[in-house]
mmCIF file of the C-alpha atoms, coordinates in Angstrom:
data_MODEL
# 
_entry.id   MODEL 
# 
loop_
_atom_site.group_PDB 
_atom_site.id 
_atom_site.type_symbol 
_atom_site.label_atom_id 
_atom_site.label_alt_id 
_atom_site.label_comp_id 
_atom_site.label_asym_id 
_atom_site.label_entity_id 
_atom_site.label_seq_id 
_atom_site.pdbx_PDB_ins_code 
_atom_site.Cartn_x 
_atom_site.Cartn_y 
_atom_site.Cartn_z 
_atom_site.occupancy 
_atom_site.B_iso_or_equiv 
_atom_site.pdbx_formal_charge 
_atom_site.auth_seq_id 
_atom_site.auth_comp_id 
_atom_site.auth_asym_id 
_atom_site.auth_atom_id 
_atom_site.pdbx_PDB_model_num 
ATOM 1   C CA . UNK A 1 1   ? 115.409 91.145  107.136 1.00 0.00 ? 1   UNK A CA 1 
ATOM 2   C CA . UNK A 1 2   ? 114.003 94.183  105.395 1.00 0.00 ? 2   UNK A CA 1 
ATOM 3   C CA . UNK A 1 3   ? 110.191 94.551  104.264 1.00 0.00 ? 3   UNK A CA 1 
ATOM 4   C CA . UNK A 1 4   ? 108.769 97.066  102.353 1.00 0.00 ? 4   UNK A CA 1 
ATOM 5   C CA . UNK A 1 5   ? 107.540 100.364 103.746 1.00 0.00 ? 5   UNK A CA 1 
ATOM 6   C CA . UNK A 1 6   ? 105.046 102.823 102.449 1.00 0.00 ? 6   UNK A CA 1 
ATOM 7   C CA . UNK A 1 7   ? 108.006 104.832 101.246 1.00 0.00 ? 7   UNK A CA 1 
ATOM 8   C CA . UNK A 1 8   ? 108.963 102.059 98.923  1.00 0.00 ? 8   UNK A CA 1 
ATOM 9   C CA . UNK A 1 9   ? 105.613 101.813 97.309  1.00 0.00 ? 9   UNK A CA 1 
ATOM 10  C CA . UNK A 1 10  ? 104.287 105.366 97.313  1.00 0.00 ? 10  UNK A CA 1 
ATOM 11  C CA . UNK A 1 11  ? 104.470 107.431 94.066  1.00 0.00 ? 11  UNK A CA 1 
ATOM 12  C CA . UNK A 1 12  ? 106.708 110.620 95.620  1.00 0.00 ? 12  UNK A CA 1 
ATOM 13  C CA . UNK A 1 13  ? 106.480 114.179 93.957  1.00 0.00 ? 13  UNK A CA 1 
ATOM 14  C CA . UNK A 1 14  ? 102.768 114.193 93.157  1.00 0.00 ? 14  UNK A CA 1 
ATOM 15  C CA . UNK A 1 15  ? 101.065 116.689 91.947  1.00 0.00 ? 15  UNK A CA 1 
ATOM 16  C CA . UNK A 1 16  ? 98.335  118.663 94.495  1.00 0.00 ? 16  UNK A CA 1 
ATOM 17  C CA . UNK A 1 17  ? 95.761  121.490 94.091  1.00 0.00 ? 17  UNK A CA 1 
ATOM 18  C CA . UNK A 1 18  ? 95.307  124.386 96.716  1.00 0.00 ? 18  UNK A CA 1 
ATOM 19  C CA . UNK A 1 19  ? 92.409  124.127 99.087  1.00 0.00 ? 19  UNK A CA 1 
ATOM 20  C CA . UNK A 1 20  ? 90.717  127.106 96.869  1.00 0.00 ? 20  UNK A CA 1 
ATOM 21  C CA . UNK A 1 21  ? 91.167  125.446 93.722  1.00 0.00 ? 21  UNK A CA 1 
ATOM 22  C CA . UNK A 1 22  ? 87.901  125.700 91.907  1.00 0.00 ? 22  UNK A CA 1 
ATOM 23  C CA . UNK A 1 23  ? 85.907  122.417 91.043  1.00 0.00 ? 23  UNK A CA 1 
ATOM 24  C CA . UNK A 1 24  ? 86.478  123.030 86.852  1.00 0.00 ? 24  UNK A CA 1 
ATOM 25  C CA . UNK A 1 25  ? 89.750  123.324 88.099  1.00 0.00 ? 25  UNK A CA 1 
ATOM 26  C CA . UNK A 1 26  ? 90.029  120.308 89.682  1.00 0.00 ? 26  UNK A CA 1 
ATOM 27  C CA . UNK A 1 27  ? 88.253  118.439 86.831  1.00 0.00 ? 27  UNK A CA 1 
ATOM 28  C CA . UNK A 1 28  ? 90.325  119.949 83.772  1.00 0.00 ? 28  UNK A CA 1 
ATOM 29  C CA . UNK A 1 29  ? 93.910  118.461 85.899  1.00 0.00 ? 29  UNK A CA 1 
ATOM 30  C CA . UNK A 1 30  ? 92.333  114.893 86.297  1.00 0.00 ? 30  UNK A CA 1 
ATOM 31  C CA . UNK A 1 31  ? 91.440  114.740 83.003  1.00 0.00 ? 31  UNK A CA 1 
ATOM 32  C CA . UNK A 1 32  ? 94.685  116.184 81.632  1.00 0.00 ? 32  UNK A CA 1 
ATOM 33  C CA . UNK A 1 33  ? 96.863  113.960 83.679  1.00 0.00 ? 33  UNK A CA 1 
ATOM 34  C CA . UNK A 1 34  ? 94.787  110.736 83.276  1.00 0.00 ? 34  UNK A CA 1 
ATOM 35  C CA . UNK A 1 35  ? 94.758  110.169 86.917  1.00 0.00 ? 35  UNK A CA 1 
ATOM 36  C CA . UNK A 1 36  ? 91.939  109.400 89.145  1.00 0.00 ? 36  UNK A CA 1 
ATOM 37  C CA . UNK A 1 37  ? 92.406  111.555 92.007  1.00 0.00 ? 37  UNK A CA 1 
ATOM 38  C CA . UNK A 1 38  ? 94.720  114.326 93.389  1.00 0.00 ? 38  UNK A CA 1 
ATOM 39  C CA . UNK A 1 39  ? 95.630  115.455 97.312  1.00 0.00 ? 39  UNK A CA 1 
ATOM 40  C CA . UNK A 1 40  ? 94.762  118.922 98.476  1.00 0.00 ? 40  UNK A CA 1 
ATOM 41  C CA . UNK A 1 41  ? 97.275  120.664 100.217 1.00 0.00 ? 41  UNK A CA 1 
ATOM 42  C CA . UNK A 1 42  ? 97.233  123.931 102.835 1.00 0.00 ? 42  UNK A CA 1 
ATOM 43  C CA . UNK A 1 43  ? 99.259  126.816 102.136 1.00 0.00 ? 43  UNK A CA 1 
ATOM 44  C CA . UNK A 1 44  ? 102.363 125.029 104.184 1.00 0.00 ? 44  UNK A CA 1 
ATOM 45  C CA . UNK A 1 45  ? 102.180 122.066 101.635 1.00 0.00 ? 45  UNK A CA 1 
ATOM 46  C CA . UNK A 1 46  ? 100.328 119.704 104.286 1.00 0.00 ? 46  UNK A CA 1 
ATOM 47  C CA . UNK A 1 47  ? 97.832  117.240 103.255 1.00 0.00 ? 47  UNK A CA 1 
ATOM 48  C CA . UNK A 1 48  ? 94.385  118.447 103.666 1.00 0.00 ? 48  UNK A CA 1 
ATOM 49  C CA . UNK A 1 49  ? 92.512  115.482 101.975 1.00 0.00 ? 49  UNK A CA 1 
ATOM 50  C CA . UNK A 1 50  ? 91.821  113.932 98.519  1.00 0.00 ? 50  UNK A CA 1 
ATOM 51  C CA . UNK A 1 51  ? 89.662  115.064 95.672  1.00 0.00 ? 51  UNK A CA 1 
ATOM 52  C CA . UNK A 1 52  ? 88.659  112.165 93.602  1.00 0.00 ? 52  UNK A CA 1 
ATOM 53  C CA . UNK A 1 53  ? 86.582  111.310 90.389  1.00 0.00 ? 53  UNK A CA 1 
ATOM 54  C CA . UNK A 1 54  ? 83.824  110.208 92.087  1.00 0.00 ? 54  UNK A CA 1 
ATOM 55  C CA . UNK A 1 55  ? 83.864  113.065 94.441  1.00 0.00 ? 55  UNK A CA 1 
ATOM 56  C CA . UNK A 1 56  ? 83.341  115.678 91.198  1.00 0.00 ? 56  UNK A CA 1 
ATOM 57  C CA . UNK A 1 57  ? 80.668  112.858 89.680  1.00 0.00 ? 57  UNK A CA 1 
ATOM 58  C CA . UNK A 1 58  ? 78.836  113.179 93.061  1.00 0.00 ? 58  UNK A CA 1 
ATOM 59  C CA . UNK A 1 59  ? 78.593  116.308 92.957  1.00 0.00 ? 59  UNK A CA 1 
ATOM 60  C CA . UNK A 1 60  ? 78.044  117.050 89.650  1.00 0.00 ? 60  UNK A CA 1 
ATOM 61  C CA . UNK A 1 61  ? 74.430  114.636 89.940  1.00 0.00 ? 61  UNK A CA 1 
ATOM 62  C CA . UNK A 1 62  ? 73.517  116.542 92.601  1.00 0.00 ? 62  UNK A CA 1 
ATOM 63  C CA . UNK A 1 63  ? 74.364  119.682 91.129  1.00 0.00 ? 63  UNK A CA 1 
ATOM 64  C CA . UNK A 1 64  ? 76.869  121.049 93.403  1.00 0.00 ? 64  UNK A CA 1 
ATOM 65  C CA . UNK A 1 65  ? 79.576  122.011 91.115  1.00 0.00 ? 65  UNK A CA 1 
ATOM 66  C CA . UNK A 1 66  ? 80.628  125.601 92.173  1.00 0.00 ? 66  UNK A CA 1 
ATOM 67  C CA . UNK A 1 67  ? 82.699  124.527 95.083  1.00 0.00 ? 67  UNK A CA 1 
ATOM 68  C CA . UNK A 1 68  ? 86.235  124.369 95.857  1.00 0.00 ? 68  UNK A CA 1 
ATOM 69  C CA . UNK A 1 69  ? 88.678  121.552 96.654  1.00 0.00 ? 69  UNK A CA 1 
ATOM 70  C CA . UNK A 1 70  ? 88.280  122.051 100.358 1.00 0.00 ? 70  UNK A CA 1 
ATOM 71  C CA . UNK A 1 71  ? 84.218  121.851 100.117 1.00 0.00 ? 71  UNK A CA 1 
ATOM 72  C CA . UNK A 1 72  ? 84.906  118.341 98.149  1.00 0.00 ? 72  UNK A CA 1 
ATOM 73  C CA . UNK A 1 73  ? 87.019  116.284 100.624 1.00 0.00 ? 73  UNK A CA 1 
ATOM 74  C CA . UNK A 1 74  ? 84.978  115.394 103.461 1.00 0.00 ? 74  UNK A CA 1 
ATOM 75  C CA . UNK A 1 75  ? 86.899  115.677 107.318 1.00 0.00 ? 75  UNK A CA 1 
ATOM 76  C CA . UNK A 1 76  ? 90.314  115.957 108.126 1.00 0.00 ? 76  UNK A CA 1 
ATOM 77  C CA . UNK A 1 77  ? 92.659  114.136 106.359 1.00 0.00 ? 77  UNK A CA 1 
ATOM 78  C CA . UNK A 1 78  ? 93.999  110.499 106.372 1.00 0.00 ? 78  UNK A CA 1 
ATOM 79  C CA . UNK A 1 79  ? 97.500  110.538 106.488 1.00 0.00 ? 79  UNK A CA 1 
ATOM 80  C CA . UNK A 1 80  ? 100.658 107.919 105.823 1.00 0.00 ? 80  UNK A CA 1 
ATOM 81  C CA . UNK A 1 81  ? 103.606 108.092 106.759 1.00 0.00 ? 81  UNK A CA 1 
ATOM 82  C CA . UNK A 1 82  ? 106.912 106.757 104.880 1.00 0.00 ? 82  UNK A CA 1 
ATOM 83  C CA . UNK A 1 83  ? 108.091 104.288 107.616 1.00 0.00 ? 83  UNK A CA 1 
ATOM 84  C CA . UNK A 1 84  ? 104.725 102.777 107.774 1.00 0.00 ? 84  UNK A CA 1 
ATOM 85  C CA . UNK A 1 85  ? 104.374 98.488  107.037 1.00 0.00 ? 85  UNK A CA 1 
ATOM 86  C CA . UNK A 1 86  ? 102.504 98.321  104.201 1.00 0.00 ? 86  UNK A CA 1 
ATOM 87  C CA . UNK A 1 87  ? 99.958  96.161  106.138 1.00 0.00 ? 87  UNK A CA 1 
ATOM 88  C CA . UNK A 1 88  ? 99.666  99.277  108.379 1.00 0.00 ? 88  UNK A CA 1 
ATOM 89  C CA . UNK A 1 89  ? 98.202  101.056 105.161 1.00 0.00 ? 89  UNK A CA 1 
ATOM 90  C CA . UNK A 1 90  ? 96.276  98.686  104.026 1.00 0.00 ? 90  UNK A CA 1 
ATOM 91  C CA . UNK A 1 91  ? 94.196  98.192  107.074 1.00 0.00 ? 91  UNK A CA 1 
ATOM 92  C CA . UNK A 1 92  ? 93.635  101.825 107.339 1.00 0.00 ? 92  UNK A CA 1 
ATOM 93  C CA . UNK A 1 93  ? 92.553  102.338 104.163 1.00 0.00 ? 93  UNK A CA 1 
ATOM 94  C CA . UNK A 1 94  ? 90.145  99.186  105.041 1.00 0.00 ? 94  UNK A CA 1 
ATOM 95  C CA . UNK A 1 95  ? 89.004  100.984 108.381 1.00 0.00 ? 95  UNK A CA 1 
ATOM 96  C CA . UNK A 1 96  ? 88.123  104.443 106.717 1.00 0.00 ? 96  UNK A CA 1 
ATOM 97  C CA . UNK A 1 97  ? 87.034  103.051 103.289 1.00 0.00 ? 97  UNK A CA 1 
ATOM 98  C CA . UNK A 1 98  ? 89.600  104.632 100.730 1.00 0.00 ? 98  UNK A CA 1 
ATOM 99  C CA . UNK A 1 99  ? 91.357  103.423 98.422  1.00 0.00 ? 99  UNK A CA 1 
ATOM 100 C CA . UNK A 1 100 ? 94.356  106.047 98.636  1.00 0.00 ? 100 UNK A CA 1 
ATOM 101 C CA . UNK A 1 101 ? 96.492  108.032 101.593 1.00 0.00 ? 101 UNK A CA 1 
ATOM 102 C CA . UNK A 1 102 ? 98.140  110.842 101.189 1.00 0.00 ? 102 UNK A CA 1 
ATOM 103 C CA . UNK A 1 103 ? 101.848 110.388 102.869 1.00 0.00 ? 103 UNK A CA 1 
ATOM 104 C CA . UNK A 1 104 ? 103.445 113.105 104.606 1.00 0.00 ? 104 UNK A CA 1 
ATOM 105 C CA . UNK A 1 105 ? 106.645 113.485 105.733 1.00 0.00 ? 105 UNK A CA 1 
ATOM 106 C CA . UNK A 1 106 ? 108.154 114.389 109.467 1.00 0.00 ? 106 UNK A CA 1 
ATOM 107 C CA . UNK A 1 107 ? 107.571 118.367 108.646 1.00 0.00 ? 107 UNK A CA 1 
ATOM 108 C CA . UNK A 1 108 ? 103.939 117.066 107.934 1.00 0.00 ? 108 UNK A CA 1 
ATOM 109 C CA . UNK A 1 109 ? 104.321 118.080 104.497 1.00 0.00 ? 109 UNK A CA 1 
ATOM 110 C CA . UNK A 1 110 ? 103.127 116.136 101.567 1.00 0.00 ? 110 UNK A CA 1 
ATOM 111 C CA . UNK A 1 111 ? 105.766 113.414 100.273 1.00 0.00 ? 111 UNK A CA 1 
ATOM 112 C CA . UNK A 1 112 ? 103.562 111.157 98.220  1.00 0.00 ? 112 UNK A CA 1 
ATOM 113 C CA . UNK A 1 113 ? 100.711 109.179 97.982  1.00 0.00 ? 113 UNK A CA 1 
ATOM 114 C CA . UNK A 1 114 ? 99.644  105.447 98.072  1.00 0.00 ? 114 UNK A CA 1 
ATOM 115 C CA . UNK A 1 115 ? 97.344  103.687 96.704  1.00 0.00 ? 115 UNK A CA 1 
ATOM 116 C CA . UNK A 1 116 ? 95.656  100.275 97.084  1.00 0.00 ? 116 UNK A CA 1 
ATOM 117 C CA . UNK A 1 117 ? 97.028  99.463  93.414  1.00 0.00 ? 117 UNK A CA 1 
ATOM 118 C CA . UNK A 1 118 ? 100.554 100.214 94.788  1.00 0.00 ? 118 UNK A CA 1 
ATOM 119 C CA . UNK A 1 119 ? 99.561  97.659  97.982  1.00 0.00 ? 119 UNK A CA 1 
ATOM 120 C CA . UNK A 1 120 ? 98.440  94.824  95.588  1.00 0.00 ? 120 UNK A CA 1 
ATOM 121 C CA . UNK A 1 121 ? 101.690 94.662  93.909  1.00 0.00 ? 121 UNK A CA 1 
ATOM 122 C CA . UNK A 1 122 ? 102.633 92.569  97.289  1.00 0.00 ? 122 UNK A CA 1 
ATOM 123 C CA . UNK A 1 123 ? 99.830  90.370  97.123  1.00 0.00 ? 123 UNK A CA 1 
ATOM 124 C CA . UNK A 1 124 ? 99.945  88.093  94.396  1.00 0.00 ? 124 UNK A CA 1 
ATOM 125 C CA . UNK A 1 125 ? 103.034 86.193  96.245  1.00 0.00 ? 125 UNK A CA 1 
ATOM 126 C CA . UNK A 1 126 ? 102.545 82.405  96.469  1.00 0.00 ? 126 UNK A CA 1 
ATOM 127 C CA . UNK A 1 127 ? 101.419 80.910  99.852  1.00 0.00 ? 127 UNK A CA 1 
ATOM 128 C CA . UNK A 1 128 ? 104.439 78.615  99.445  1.00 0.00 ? 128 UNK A CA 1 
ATOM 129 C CA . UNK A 1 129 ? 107.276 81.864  99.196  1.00 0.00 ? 129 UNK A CA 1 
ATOM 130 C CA . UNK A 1 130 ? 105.607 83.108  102.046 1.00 0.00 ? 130 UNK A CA 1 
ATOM 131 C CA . UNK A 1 131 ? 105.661 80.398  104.392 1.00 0.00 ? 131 UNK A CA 1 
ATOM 132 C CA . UNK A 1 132 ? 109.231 79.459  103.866 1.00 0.00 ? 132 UNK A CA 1 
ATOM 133 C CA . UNK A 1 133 ? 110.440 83.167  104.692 1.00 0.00 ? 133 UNK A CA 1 
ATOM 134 C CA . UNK A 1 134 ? 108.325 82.791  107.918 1.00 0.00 ? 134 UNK A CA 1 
ATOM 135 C CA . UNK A 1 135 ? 109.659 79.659  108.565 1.00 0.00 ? 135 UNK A CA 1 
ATOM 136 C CA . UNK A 1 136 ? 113.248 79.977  107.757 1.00 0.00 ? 136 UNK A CA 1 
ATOM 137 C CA . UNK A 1 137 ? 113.782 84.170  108.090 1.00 0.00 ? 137 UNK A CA 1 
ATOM 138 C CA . UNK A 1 138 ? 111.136 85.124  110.848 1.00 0.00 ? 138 UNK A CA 1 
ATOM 139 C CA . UNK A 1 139 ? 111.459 81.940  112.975 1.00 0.00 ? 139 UNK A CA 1 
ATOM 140 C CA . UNK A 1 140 ? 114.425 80.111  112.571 1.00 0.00 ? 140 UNK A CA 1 
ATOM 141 C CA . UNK A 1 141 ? 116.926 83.046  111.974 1.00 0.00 ? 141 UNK A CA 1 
ATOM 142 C CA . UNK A 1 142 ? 115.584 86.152  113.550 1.00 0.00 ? 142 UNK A CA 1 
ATOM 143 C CA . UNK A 1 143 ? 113.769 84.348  116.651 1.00 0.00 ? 143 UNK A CA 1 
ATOM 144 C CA . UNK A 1 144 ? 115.930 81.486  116.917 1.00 0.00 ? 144 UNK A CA 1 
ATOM 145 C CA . UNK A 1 145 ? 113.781 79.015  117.385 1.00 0.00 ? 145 UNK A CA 1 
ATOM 146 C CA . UNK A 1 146 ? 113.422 75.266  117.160 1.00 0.00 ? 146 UNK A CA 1 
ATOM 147 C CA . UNK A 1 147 ? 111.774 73.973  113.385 1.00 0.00 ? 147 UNK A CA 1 
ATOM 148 C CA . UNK A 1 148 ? 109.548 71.949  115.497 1.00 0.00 ? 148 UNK A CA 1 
ATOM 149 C CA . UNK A 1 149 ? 108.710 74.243  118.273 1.00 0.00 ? 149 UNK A CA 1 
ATOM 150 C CA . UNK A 1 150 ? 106.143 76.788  116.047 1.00 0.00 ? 150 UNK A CA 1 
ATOM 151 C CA . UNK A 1 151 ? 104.363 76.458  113.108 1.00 0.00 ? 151 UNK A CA 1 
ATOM 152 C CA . UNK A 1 152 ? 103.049 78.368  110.503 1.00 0.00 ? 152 UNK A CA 1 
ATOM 153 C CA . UNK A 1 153 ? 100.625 77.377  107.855 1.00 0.00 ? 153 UNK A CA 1 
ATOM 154 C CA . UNK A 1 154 ? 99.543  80.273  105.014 1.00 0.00 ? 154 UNK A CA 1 
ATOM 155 C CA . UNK A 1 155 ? 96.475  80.194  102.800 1.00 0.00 ? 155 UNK A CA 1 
ATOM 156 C CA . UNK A 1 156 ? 95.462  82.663  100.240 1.00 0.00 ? 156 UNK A CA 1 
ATOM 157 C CA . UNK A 1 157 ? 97.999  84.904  102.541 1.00 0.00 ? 157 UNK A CA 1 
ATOM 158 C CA . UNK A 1 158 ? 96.351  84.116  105.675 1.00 0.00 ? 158 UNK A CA 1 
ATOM 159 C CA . UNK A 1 159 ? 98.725  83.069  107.982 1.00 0.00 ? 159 UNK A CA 1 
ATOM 160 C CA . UNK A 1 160 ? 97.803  80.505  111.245 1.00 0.00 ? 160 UNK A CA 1 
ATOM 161 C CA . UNK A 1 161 ? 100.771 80.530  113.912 1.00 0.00 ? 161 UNK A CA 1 
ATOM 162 C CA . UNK A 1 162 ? 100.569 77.446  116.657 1.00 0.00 ? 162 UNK A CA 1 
ATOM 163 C CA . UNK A 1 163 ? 103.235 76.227  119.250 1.00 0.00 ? 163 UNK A CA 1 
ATOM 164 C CA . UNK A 1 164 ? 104.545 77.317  122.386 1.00 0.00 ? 164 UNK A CA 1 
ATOM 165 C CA . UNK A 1 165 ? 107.394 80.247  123.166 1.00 0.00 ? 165 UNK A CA 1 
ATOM 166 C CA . UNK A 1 166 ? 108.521 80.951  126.729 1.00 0.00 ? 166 UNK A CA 1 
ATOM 167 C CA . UNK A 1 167 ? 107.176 84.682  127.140 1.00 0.00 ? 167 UNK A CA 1 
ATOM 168 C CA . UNK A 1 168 ? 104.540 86.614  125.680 1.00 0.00 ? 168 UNK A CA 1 
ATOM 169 C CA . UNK A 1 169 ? 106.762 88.974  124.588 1.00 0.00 ? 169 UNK A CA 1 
ATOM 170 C CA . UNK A 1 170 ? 108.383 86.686  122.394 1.00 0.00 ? 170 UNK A CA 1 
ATOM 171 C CA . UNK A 1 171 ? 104.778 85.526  121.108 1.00 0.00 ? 171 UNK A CA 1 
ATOM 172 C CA . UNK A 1 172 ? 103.635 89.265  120.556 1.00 0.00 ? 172 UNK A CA 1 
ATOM 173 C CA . UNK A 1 173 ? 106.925 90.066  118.241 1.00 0.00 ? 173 UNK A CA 1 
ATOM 174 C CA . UNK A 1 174 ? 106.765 86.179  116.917 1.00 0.00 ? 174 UNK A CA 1 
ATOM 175 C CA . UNK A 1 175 ? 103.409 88.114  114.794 1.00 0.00 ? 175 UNK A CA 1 
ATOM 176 C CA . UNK A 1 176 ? 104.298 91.605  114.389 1.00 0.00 ? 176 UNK A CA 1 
ATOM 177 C CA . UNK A 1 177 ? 107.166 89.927  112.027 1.00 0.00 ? 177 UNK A CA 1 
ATOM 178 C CA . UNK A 1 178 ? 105.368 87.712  110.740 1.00 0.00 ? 178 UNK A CA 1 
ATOM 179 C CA . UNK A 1 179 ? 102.766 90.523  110.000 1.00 0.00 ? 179 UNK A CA 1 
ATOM 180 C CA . UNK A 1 180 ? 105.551 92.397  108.235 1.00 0.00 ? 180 UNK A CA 1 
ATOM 181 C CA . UNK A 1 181 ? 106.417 89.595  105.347 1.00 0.00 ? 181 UNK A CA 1 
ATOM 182 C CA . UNK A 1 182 ? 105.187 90.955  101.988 1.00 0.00 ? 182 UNK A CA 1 
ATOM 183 C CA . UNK A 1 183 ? 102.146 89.265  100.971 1.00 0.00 ? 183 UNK A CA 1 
ATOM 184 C CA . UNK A 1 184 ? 100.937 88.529  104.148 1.00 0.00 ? 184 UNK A CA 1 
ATOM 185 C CA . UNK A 1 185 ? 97.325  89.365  104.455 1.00 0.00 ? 185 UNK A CA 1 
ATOM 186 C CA . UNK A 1 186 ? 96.559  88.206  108.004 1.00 0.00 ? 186 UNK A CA 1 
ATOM 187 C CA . UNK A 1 187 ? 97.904  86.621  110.900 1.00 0.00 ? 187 UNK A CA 1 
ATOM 188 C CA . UNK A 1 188 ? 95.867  84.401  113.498 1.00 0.00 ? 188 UNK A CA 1 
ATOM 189 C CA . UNK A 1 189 ? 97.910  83.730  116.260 1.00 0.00 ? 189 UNK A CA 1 
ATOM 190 C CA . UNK A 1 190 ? 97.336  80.528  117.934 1.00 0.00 ? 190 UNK A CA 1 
ATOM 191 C CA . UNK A 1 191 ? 101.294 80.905  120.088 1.00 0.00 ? 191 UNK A CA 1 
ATOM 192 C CA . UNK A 1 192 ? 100.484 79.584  123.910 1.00 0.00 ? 192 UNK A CA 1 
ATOM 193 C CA . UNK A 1 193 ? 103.256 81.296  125.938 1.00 0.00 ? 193 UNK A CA 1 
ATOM 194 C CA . UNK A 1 194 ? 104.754 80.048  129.623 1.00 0.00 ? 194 UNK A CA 1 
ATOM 195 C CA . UNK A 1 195 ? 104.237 82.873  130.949 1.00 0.00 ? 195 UNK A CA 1 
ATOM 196 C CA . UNK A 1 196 ? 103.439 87.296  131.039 1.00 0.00 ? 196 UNK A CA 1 
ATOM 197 C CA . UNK A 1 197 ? 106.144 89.353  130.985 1.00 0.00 ? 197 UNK A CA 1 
ATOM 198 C CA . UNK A 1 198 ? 104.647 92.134  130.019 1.00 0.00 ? 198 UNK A CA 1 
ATOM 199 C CA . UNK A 1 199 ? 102.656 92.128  133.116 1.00 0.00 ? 199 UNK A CA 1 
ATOM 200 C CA . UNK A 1 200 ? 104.898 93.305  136.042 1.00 0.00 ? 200 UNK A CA 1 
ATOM 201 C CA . UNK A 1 201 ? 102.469 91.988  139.119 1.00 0.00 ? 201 UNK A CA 1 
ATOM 202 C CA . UNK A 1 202 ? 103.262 89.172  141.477 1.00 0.00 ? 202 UNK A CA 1 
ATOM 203 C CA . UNK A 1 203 ? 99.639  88.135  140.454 1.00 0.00 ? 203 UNK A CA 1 
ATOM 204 C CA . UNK A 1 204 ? 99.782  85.433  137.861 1.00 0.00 ? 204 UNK A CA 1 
ATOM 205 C CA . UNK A 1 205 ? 98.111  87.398  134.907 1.00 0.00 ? 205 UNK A CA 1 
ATOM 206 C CA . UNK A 1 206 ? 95.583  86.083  132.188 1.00 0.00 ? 206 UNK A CA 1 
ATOM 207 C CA . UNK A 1 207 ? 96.890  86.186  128.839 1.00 0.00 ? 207 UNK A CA 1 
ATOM 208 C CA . UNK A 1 208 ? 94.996  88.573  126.558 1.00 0.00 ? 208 UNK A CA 1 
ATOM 209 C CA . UNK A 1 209 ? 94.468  88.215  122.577 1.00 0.00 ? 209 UNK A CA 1 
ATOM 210 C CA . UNK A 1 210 ? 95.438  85.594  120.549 1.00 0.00 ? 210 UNK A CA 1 
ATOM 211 C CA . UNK A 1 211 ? 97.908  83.415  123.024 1.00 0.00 ? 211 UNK A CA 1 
ATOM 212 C CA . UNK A 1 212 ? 97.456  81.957  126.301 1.00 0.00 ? 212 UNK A CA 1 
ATOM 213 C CA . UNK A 1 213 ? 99.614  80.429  129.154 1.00 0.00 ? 213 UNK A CA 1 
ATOM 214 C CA . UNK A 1 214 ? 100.565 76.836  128.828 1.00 0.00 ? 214 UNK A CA 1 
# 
């Protein structure tokens, strides 16, 4: 079982302006290129931040248009990485409110960039193509587990896990995969689990997050 990663999605070999690139400069490659945005990089090639369009239109009304690519991107940088789940970028891009990550590789130099467009080619799969996979890949092949012993029922790619599964171990991974299938938006898990093994305590633990002991 193989889901997509960030490297799949990401468009590789992008182009990037300097930190001192000057803010005509910036504007004349957007417009030339027909792209929205473009990553800054340092002098060693390593992602720095994003200029955008509406970074230049911001501060063009407020007539602050002399600066440089490194006065236009605001903190450090948001980075991916290639071997991210997409749902990993996604829900940073959510947390931070962008709509595009830079992606660096293991030097920590620039390797691409994603964008939520690039994420919502996943989306549009149908509850019903999701569900089986779950069902058939996830549960029944991978975990090995009884048809009747879990369940999982997806709407609008919102996916509800309930049953029972011997360790919480087993429940945590039961919804990391899960979390993994492509068009999966969410998962709610509702898995009640025998018992804690990843407590080691001879106290009988209390199950944290979305499970609980039977």
């Amino acid at each position: 079982m193989r889901h997509r990663s960030v490297a799949d999605l990401m468009t590789p070999q992008v182009v990037a302006v300097r930190r001192g690139t000057a803010f005509k400069g910036n504007a004349r490659l957007l417009d030339e290129l027909g792209i929205t945005a473009v990553p800054v990089v340092d002098d060693d090639e390593r992602p720095a931040g994003v200029v955008s369009e509406a970074d230049l239109l911001r501060r063009q009304t407020t007539k602050e248009s002399a600066g440089t690519a490194e006065w236009l991107i605001a903190g450090p940088a948001v980075v991916a990485q290639p071997g991210w789940s997409v749902i990993r970028a996604a829900r940073v891009m959510e947390k931070n409110g962008i709509k595009r990550l830079p992606v660096a590789d293991d030097g920590g130099r620039l390797a691409g960039v994603i964008s939520r467009s690039d994420l919502l080619q996943l989306f549009p799969r149908r509850d019903r193509a999701i569900q089986e996979e779950i069902l058939e890949d996830v549960l029944t092949r991978t975990l090995r587990s009884s048809p009747s012993a879990l369940t999982a029922d997806v709407s609008d790619g919102r996916v509800t896990l309930s049953g029972a599964v011997e360790r919480r171990s087993l429940a945590l991974t039961t919804v990391r995969l899960c979390e993994s299938v492509d068009g999966v938006v969410e998962v709610v898990d509702g898995l009640t689990y025998a018992w804690d093994d990843t407590v080691h305590t001879s106290a009988d633990p209390v199950a944290e997050g979305g499970g609980h002991h039977v």
